[in-house]
N, C-alpha and C positions, 0 to 999 in steps of 0.2 A: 429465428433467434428468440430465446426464452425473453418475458417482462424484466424477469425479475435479474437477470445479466443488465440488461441496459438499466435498469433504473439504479444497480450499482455503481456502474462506472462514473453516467452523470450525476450521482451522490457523488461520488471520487470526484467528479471534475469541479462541483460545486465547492467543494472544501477548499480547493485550490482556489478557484475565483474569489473565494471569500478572503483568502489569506494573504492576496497578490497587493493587495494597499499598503499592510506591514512589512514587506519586505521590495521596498522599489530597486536594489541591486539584482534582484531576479526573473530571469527568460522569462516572463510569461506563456509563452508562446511555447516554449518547450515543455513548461510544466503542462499544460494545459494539454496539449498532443500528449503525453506522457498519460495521465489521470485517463485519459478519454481510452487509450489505447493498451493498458497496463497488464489486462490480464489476454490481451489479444492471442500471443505466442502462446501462454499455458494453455487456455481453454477451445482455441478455432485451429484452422487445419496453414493460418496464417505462418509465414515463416522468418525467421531475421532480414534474409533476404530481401521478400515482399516489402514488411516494413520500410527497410534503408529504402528500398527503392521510391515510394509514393511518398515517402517522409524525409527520410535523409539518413544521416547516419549515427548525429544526435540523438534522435527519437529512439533508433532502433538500439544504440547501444541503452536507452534509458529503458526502454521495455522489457530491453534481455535482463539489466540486471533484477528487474524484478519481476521475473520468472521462476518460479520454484524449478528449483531440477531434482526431479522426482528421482533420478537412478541413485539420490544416496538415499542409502537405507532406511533413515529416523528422521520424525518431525525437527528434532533439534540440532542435526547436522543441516536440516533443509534449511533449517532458520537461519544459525551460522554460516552457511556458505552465503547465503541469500543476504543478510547484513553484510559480508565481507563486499559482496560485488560492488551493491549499491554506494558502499562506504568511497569506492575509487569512482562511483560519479558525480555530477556534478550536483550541488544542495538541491536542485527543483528534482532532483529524483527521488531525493530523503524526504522533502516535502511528500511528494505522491504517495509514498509506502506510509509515512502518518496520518497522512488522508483514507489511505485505502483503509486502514485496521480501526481507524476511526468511523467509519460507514458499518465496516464490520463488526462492531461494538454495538451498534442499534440495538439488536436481542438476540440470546442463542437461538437454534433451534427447539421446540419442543422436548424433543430426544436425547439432549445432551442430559449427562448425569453432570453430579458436581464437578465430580474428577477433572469430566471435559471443560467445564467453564472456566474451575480453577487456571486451569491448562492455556486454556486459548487468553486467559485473563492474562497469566505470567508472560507467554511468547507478545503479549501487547505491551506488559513493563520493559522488557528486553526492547522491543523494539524505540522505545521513548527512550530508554535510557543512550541508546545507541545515535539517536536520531534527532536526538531534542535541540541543538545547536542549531539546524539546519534555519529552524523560524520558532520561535514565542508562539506567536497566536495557534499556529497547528498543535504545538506541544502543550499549552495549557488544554486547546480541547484535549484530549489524547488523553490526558491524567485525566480531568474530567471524568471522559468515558469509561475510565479502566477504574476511577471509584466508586461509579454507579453500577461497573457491572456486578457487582459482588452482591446484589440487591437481587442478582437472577438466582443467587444459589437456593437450593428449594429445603 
C-alpha cells in the first residue's frame, strides 16, 4: 500500500475527529469508519460485500456512496450521481466527502494546468454547496480551502 493513500485517508479521518465536538448529534463512530475506509471500494480489490461484512452495513452503505462510479461517462455525471447517493445518507457521510475534498485541496499536482485547477476548484464549490448543512466547522474549512486554492493557478 502506497504512503501517500494512507496518509490520505488518515488526513480524511483527522478532519472528522477534528469536527466530531461540533456536532454532538453525530455517529462518530460511523463517520470515523467511514473517512478511514472511503476510498477502499474505488481504489483496492475490496468489495461492498467485504465491507458489510467486517463493518456492518452502515459502513458499507457509507463507503458505497462515496464511490465514484466510473461506467458514466463525464467527470460531472460522476460528480452528480456521486452527490445524489450520498445526499440519501446519513449527515456523517456528507461530513466524510467534505473532509475528503478538503485534504484534497492541500495542492494540485505539479501537472495540472489551470483549466484543471479551475475544474477540481468548481466540483469542490459543488460539493460545499451541496453538503455545507451537514456541519459548520467542516464547511467553513472547505470554503477556506477552495479560496486559497485559486493561489495555485499559475
Amino acid at each position: 500500500m502506497r504512503i501517500d493513500y494512507i496518509n490520505h485517508v488518515g488526513s480524511v479521518a483527522t478532519e472528522i475527529i477534528w469536527a466530531l465536538p461540533t456536532a454532538p448529534e453525530v455517529d462518530g463512530n460511523l463517520a470515523v469508519q467511514c473517512a478511514l475506509l472511503h476510498d477502499v471500494i474505488e481504489d483496492t480489490e475490496a468489495t461492498y460485500a467485504l465491507v458489510e461484512e467486517k463493518f456492518g452495513r452502515g459502513v458499507a452503505n457509507g463507503v458505497m456512496a462515496l464511490t465514484k462510479d466510473s461506467t458514466l461517462p463525464t467527470k460531472a455525471e460522476q460528480m452528480a450521481d456521486s452527490l445524489r447517493r450520498i445526499w440519501e445518507q446519513p449527515k456523517e457521510i456528507w461530513m466524510v466527502k467534505m473532509a475528503d475534498r478538503i485534504t484534497n485541496l492541500y495542492h494540485p499536482p505539479y501537472y495540472w494546468d489551470n483549466d484543471k485547477i479551475e475544474s477540481y476548484r468548481h466540483e469542490a464549490m459543488q460539493i460545499h454547496e451541496a453538503l455545507h448543512k451537514a456541519n459548520a466547522a467542516l464547511a467553513g474549512r472547505l470554503q477556506e480551502k477552495i479560496d486559497q486554492y485559486r493561489n495555485f493557478l499559475k
